[in-house]
PDB file with SEQRES, HELIX, SHEET and CRYST1 records, atoms N, CA, C and O in Angstrom:
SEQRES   1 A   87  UNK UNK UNK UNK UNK UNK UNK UNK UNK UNK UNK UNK UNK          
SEQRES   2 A   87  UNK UNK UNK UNK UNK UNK UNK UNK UNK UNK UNK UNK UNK          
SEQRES   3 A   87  UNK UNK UNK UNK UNK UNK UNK UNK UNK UNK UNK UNK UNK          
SEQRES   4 A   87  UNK UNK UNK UNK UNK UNK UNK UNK UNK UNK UNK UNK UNK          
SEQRES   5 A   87  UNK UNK UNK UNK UNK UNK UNK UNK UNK UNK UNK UNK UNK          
SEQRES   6 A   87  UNK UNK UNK UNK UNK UNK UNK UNK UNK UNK UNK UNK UNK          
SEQRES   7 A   87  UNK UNK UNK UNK UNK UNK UNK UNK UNK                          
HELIX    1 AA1 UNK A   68  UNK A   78  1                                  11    
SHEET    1 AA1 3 UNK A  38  UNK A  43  0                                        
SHEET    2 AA1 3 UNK A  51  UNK A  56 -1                                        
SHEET    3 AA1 3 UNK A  64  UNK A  66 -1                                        
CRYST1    1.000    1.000    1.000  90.00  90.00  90.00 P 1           1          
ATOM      1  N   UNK A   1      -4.844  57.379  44.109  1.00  0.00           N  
ATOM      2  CA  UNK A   1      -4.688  55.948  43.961  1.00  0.00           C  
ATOM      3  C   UNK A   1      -5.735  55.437  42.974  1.00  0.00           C  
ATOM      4  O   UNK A   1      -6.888  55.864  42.905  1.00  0.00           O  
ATOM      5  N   UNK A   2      -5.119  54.321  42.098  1.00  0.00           N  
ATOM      6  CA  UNK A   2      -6.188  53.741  41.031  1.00  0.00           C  
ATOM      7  C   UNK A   2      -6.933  53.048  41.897  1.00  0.00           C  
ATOM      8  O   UNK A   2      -6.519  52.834  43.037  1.00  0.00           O  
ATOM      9  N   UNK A   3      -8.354  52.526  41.387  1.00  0.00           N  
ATOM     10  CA  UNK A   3      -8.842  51.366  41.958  1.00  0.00           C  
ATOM     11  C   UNK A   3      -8.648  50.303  40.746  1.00  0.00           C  
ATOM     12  O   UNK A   3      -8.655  50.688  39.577  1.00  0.00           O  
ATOM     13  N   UNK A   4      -8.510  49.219  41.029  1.00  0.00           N  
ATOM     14  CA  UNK A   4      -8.162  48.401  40.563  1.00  0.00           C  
ATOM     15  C   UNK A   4      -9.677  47.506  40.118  1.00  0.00           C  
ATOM     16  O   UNK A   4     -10.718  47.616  40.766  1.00  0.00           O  
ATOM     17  N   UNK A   5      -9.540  46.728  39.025  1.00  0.00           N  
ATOM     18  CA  UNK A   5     -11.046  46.305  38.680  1.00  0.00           C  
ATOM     19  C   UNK A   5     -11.284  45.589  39.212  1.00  0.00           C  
ATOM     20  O   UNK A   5     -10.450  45.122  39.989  1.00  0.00           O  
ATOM     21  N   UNK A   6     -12.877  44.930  39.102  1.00  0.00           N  
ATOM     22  CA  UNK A   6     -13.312  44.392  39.783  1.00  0.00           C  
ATOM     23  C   UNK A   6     -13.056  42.433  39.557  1.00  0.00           C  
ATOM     24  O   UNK A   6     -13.489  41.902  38.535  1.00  0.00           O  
ATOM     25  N   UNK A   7     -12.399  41.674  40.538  1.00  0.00           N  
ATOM     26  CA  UNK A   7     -12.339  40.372  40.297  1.00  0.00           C  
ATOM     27  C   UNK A   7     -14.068  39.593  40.092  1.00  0.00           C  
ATOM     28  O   UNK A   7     -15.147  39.383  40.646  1.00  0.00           O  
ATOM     29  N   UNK A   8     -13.336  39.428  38.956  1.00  0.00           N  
ATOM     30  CA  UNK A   8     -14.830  38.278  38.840  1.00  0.00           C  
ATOM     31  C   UNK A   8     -13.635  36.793  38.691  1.00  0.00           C  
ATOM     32  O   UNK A   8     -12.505  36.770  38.202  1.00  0.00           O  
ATOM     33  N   UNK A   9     -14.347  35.814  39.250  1.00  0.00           N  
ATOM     34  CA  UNK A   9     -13.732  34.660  39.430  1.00  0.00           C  
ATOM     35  C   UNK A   9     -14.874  33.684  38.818  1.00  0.00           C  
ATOM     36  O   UNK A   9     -15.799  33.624  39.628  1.00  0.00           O  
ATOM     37  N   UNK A  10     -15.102  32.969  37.765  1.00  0.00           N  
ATOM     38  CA  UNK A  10     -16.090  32.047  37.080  1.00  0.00           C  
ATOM     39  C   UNK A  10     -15.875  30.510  37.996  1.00  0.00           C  
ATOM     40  O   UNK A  10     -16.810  29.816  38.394  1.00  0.00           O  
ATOM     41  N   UNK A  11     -14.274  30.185  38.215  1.00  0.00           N  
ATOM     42  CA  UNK A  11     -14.440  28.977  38.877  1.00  0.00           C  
ATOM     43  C   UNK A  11     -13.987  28.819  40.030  1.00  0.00           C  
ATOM     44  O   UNK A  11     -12.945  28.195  40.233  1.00  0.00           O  
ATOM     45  N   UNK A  12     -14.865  29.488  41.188  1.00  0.00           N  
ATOM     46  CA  UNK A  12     -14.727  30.062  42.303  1.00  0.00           C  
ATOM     47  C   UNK A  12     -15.029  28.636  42.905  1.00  0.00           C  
ATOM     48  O   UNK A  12     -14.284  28.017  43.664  1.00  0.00           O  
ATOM     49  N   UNK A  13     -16.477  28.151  42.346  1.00  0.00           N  
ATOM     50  CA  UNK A  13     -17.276  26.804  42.892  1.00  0.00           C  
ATOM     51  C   UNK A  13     -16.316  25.431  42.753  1.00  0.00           C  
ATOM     52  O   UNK A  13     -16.622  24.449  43.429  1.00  0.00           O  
ATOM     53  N   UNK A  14     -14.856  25.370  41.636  1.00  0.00           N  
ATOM     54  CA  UNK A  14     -14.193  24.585  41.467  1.00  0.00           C  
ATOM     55  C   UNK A  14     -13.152  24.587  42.179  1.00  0.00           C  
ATOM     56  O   UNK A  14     -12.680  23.460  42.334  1.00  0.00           O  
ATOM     57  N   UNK A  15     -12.420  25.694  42.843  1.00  0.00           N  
ATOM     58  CA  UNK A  15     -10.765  26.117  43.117  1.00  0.00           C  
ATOM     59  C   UNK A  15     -11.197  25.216  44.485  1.00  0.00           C  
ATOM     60  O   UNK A  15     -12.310  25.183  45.009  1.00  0.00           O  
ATOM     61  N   UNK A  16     -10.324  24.702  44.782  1.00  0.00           N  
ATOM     62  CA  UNK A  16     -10.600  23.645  45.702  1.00  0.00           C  
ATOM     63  C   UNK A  16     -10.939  22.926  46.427  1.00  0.00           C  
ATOM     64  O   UNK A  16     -10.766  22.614  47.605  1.00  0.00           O  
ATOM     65  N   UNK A  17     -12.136  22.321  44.568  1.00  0.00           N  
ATOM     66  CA  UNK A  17     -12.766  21.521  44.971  1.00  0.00           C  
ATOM     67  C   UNK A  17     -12.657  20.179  44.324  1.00  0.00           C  
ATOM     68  O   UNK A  17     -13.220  19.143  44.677  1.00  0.00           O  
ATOM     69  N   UNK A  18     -11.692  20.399  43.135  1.00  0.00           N  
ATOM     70  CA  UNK A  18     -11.350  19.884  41.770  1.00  0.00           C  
ATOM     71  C   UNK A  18     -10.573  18.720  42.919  1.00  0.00           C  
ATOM     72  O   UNK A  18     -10.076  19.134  43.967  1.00  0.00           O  
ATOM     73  N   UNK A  19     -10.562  17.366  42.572  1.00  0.00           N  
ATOM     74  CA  UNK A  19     -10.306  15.993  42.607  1.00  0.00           C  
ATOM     75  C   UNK A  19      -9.040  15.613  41.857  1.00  0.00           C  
ATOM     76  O   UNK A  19      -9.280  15.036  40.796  1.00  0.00           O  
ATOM     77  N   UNK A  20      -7.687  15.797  42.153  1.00  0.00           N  
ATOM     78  CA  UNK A  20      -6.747  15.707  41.737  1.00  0.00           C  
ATOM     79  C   UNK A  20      -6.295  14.273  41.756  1.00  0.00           C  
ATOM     80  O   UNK A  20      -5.942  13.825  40.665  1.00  0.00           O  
ATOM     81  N   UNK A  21      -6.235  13.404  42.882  1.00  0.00           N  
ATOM     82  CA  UNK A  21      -6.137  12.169  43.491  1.00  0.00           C  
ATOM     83  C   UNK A  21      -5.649  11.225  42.175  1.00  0.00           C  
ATOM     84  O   UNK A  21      -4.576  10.621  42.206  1.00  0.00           O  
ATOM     85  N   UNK A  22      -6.586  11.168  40.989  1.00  0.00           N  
ATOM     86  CA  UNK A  22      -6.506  10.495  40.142  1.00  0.00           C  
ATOM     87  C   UNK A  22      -6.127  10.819  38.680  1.00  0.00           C  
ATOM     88  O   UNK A  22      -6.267  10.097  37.694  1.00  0.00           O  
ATOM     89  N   UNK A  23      -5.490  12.373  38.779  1.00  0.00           N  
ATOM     90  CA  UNK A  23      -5.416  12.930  37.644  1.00  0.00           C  
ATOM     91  C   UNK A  23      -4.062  12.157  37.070  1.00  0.00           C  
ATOM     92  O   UNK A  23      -3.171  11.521  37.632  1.00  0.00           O  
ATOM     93  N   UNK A  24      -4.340  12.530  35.616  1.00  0.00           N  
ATOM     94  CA  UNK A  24      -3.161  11.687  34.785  1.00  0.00           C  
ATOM     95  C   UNK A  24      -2.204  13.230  34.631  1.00  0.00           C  
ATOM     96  O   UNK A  24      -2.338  14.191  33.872  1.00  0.00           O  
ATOM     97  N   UNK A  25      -1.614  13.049  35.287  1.00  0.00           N  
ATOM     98  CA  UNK A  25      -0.252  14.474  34.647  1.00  0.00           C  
ATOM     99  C   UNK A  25       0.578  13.995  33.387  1.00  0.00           C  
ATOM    100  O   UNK A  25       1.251  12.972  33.264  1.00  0.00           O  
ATOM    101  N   UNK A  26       0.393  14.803  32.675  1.00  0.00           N  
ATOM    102  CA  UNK A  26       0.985  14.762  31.327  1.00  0.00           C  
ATOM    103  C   UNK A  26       2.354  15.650  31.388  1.00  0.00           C  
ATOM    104  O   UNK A  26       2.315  16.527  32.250  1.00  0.00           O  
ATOM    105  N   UNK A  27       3.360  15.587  30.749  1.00  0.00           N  
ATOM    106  CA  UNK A  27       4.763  16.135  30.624  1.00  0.00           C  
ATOM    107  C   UNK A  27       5.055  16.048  29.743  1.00  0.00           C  
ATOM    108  O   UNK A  27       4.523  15.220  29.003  1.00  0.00           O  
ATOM    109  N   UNK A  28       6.485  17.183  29.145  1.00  0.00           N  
ATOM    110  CA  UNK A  28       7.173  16.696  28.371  1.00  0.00           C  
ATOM    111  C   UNK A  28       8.054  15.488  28.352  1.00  0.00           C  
ATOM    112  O   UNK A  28       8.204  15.018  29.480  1.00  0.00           O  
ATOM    113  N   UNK A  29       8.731  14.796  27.321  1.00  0.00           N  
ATOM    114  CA  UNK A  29       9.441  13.491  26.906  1.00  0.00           C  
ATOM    115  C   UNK A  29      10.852  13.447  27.390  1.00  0.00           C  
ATOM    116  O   UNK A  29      11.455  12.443  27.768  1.00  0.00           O  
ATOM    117  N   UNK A  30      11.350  14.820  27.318  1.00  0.00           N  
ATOM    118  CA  UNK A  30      12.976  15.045  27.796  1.00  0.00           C  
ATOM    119  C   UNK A  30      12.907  14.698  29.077  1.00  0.00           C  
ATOM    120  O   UNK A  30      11.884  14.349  29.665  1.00  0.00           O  
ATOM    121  N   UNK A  31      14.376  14.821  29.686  1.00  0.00           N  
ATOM    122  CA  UNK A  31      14.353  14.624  31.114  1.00  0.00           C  
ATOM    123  C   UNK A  31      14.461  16.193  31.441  1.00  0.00           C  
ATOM    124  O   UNK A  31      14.775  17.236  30.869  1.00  0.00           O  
ATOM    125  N   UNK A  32      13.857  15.589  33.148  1.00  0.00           N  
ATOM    126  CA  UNK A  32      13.207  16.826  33.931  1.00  0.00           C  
ATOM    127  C   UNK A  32      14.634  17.572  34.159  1.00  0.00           C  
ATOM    128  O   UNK A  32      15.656  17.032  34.581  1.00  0.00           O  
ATOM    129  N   UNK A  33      14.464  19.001  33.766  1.00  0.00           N  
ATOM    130  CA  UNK A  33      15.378  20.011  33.971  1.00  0.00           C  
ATOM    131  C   UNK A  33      15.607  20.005  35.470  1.00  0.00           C  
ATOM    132  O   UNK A  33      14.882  19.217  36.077  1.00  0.00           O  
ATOM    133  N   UNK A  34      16.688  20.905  36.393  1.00  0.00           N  
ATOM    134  CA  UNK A  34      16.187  21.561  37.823  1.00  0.00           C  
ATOM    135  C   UNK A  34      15.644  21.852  38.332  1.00  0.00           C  
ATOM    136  O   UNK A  34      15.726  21.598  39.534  1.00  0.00           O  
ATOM    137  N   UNK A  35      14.537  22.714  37.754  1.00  0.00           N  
ATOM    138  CA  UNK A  35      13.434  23.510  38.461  1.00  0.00           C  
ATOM    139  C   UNK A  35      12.494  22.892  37.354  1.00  0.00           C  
ATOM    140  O   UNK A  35      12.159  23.588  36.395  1.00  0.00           O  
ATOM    141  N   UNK A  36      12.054  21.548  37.486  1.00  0.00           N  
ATOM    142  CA  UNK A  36      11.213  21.242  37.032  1.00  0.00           C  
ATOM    143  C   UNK A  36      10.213  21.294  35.721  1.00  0.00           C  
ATOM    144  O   UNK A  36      10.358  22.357  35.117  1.00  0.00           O  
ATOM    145  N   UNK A  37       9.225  20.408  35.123  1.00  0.00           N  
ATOM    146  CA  UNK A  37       8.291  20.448  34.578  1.00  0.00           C  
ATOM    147  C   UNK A  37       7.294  21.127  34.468  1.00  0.00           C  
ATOM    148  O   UNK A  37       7.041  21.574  35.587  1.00  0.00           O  
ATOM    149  N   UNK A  38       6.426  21.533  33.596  1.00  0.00           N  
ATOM    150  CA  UNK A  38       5.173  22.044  33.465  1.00  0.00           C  
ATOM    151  C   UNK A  38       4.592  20.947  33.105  1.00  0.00           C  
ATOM    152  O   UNK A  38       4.918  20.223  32.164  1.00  0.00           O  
ATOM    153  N   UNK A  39       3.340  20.743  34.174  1.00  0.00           N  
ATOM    154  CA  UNK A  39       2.450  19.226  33.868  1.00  0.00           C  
ATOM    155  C   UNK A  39       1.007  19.782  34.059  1.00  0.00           C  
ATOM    156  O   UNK A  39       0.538  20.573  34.877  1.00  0.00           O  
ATOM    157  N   UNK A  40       0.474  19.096  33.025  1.00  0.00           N  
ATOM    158  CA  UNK A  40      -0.952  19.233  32.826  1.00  0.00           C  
ATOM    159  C   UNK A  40      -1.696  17.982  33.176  1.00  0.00           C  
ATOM    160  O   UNK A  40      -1.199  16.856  33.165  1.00  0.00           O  
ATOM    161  N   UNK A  41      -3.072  18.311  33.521  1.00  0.00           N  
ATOM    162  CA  UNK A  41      -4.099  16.972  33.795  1.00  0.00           C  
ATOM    163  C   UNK A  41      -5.615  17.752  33.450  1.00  0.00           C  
ATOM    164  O   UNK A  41      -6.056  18.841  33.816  1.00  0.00           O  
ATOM    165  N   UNK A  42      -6.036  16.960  32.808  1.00  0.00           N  
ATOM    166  CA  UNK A  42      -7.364  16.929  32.402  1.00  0.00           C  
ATOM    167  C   UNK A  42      -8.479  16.149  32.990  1.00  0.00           C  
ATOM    168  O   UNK A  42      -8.756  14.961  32.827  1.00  0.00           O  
ATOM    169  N   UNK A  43      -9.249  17.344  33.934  1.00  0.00           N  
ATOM    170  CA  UNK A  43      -9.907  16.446  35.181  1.00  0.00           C  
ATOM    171  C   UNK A  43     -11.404  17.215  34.987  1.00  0.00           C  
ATOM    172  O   UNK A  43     -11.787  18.374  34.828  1.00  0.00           O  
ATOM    173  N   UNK A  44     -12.124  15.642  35.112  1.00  0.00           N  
ATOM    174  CA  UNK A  44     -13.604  16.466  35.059  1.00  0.00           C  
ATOM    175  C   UNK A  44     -13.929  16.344  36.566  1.00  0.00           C  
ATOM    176  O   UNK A  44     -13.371  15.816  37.528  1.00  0.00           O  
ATOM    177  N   UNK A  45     -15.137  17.096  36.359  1.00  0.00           N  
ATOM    178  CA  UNK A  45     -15.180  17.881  37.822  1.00  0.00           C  
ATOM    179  C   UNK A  45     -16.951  17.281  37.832  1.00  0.00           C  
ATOM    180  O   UNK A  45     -17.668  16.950  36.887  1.00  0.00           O  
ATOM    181  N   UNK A  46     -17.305  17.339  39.745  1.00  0.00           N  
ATOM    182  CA  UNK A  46     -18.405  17.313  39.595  1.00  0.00           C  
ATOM    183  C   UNK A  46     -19.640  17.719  39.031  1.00  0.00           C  
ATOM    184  O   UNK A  46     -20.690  17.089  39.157  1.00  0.00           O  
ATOM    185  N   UNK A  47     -19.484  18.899  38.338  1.00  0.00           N  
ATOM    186  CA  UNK A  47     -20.234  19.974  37.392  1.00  0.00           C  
ATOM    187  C   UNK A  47     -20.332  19.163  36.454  1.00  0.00           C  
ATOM    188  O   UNK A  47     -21.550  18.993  36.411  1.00  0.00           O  
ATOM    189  N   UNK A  48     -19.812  18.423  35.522  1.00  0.00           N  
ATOM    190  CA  UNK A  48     -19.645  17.849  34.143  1.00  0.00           C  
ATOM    191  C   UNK A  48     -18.997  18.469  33.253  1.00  0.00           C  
ATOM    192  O   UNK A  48     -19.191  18.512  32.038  1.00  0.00           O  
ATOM    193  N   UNK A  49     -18.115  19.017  33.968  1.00  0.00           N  
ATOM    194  CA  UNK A  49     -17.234  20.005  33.453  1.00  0.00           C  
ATOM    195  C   UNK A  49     -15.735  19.790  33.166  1.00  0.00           C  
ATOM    196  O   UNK A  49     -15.029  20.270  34.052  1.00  0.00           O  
ATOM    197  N   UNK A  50     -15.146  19.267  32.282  1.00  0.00           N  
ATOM    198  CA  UNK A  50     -13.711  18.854  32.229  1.00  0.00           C  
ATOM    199  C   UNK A  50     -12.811  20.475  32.245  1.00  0.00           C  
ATOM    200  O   UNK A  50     -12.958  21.391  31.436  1.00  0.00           O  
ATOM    201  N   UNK A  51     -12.006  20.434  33.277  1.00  0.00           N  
ATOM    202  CA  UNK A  51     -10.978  21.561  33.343  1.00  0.00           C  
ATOM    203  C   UNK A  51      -9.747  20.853  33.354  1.00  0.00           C  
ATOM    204  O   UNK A  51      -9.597  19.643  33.524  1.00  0.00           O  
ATOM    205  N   UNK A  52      -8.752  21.846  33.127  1.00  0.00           N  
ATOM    206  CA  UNK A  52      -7.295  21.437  33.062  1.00  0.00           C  
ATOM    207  C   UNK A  52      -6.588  22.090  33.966  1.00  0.00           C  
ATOM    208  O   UNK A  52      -6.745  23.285  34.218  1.00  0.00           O  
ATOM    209  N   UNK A  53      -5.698  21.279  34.552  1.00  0.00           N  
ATOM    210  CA  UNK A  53      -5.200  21.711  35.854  1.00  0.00           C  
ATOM    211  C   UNK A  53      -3.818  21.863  35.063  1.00  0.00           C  
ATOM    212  O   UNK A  53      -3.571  21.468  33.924  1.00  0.00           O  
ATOM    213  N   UNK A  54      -2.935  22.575  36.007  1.00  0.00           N  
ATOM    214  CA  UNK A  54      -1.661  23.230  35.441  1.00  0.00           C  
ATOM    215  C   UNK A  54      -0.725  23.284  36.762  1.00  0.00           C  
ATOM    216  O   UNK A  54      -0.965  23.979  37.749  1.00  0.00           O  
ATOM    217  N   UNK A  55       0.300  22.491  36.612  1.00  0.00           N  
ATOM    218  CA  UNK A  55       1.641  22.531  38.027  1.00  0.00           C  
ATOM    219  C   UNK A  55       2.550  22.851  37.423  1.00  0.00           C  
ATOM    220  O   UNK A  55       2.602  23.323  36.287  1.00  0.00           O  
ATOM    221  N   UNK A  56       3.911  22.452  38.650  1.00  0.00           N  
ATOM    222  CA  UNK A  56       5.161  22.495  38.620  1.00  0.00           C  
ATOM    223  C   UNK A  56       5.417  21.007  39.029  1.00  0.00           C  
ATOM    224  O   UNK A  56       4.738  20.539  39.943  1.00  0.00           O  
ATOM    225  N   UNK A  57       6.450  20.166  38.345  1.00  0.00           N  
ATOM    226  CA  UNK A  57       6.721  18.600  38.720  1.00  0.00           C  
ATOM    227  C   UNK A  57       7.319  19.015  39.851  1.00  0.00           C  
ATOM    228  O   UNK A  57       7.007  18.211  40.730  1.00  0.00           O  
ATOM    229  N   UNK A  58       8.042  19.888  40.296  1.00  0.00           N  
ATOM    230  CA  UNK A  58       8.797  20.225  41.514  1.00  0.00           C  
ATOM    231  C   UNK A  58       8.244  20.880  42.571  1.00  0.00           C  
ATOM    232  O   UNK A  58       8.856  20.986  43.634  1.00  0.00           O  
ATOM    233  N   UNK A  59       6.898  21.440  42.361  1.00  0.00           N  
ATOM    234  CA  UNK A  59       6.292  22.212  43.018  1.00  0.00           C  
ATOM    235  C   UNK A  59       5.052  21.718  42.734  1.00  0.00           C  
ATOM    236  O   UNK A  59       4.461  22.044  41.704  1.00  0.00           O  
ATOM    237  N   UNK A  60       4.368  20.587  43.946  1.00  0.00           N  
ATOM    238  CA  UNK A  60       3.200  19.929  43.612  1.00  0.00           C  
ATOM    239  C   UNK A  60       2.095  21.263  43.618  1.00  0.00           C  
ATOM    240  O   UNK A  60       1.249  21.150  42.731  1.00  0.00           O  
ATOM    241  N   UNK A  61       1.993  22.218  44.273  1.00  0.00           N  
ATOM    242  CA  UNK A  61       1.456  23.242  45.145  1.00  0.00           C  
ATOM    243  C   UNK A  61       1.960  24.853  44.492  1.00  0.00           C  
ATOM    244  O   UNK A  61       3.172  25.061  44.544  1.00  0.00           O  
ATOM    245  N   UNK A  62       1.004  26.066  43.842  1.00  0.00           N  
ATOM    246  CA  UNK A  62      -0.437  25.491  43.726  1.00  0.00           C  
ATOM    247  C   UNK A  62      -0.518  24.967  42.507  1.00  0.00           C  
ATOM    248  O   UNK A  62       0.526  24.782  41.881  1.00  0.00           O  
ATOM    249  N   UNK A  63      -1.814  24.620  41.923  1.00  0.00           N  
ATOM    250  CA  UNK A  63      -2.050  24.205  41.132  1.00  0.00           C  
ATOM    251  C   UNK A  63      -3.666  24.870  40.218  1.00  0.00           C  
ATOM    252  O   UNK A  63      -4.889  24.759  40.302  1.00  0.00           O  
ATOM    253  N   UNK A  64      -2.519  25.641  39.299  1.00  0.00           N  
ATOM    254  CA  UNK A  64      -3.728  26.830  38.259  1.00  0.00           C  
ATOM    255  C   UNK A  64      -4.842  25.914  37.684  1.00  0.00           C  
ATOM    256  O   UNK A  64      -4.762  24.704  37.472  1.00  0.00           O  
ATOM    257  N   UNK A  65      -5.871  26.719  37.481  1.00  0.00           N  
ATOM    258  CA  UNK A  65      -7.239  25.747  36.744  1.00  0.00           C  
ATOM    259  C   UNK A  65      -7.859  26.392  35.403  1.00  0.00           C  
ATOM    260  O   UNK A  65      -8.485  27.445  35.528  1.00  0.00           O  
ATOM    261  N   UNK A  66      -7.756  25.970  34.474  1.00  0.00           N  
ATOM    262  CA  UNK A  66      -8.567  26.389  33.558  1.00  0.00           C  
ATOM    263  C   UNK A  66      -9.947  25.693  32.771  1.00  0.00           C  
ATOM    264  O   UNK A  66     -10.232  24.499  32.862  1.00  0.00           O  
ATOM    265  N   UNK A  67     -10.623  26.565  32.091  1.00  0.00           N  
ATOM    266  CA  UNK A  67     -11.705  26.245  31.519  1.00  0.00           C  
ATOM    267  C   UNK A  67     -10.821  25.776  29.934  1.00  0.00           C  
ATOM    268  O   UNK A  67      -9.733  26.192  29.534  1.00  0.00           O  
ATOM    269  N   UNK A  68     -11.548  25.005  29.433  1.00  0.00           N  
ATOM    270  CA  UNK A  68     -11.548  24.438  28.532  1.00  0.00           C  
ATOM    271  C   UNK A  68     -11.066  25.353  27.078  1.00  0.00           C  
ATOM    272  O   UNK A  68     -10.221  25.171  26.201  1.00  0.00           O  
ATOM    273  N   UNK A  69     -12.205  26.524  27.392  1.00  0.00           N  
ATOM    274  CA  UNK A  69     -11.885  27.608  26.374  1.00  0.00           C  
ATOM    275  C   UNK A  69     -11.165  28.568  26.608  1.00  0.00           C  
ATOM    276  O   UNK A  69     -10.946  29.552  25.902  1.00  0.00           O  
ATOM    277  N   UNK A  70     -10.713  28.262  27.771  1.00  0.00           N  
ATOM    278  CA  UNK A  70      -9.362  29.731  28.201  1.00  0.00           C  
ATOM    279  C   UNK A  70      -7.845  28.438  27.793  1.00  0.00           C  
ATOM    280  O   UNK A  70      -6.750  28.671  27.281  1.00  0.00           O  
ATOM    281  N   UNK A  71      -8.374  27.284  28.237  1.00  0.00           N  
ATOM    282  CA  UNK A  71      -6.935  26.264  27.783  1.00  0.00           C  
ATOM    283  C   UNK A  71      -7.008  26.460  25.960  1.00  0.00           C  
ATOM    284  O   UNK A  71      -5.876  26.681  25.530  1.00  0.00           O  
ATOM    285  N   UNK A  72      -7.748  26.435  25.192  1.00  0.00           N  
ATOM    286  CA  UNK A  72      -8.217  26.240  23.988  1.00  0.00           C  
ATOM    287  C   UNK A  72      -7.452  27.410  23.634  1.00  0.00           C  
ATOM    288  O   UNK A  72      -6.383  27.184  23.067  1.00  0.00           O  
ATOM    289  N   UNK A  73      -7.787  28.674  23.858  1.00  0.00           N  
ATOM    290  CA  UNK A  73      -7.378  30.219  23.559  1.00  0.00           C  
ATOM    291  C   UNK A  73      -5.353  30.191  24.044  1.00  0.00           C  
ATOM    292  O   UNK A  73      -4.594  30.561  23.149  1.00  0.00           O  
ATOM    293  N   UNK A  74      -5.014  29.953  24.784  1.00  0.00           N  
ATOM    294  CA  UNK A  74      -3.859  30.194  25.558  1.00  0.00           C  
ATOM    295  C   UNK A  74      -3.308  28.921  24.139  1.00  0.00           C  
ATOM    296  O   UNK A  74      -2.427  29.468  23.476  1.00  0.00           O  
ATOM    297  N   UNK A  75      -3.542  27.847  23.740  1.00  0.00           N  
ATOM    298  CA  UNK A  75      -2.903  26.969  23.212  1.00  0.00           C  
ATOM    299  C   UNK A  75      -2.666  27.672  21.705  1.00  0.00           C  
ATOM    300  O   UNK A  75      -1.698  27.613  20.946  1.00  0.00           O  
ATOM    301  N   UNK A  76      -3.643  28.193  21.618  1.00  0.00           N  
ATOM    302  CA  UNK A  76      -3.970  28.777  19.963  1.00  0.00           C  
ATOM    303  C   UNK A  76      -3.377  29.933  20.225  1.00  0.00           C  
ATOM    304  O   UNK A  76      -3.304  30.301  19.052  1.00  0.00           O  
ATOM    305  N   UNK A  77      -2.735  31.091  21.021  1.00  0.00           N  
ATOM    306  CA  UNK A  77      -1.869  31.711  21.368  1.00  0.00           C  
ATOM    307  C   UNK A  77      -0.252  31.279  21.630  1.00  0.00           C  
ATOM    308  O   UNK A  77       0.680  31.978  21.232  1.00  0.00           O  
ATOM    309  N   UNK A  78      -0.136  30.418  22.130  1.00  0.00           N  
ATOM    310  CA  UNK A  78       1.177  30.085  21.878  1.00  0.00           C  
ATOM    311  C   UNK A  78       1.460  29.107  20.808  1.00  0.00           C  
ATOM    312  O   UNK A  78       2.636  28.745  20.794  1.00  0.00           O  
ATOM    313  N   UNK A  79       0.559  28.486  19.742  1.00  0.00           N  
ATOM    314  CA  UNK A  79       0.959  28.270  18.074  1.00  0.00           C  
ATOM    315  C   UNK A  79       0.958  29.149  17.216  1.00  0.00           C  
ATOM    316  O   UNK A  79       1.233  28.937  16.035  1.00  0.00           O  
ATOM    317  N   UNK A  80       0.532  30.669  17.874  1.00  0.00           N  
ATOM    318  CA  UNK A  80       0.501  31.901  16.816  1.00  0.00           C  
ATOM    319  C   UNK A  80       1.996  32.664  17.101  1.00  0.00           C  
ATOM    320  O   UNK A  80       2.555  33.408  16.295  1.00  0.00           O  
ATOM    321  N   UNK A  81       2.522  32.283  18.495  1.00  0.00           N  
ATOM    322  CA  UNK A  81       3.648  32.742  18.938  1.00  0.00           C  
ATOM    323  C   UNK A  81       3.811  34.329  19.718  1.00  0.00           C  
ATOM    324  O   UNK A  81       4.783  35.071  19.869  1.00  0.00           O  
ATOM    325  N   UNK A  82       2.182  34.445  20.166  1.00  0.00           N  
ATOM    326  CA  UNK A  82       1.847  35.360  21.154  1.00  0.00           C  
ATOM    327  C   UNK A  82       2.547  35.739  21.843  1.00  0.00           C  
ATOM    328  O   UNK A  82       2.882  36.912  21.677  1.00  0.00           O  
ATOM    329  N   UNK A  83       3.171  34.945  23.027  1.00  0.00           N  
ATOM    330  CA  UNK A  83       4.055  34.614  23.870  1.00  0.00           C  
ATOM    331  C   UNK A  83       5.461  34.479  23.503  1.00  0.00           C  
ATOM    332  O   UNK A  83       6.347  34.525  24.357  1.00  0.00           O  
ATOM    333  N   UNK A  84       5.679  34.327  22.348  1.00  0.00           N  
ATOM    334  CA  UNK A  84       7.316  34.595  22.175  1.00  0.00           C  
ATOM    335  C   UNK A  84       8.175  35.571  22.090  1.00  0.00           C  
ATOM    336  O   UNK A  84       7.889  36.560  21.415  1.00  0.00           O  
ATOM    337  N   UNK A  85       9.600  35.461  22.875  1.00  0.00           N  
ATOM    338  CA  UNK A  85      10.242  36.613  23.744  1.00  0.00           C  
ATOM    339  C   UNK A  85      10.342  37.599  22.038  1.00  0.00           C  
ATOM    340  O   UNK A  85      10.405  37.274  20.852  1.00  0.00           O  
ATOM    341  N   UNK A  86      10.301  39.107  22.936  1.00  0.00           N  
ATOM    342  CA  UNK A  86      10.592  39.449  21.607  1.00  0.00           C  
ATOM    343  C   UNK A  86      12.327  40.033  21.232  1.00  0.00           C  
ATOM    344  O   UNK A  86      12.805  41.045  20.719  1.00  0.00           O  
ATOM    345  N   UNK A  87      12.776  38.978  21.713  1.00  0.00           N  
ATOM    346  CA  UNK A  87      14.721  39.492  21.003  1.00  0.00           C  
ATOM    347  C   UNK A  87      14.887  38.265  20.178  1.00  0.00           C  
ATOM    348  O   UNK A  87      15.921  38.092  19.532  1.00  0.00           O  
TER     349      UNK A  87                                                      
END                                                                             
């Protein structure tokens, strides 16, 4: 059996602790498909730390968290077309 590596988790001190209550969810302009939206909110945190939270409009629950420079990297990856299917 492999062992599998080791989890390091950086925003261990944030995962739920982050203050959603007042976040602005951002969406796309079209109307909402069936299975929902991908909505973002940009929430600073008690740290002084602005992270970006990541849902489902249909699925309040959970809700992914990123750092600024992993949102930064993932964005600049999908304008390079990283992520696009390959057929």
């Amino acid at each position: 059996m492999t062992e599998s590596a080791p989890i390091y988790d950086d925003k261990a001190h944030v995962r739920g602790n982050l203050d959603l209550r007042n976040a602005e969810w951002k969406r796309p302009p079209e109307p909402e498909p069936e299975d929902g939206h991908v909505e973002i909110a940009f929430v600073e945190h008690t740290d002084g730390a602005t992270y970006v939270a990541m849902r489902n409009s249909k699925q309040l629950e959970p809700v992914l968290v990123f750092t600024m420079a992993e949102w930064d990297a993932f964005v600049a990856g999908a304008k390079d077309g990283e992520f696009d299917e390959p057929w």
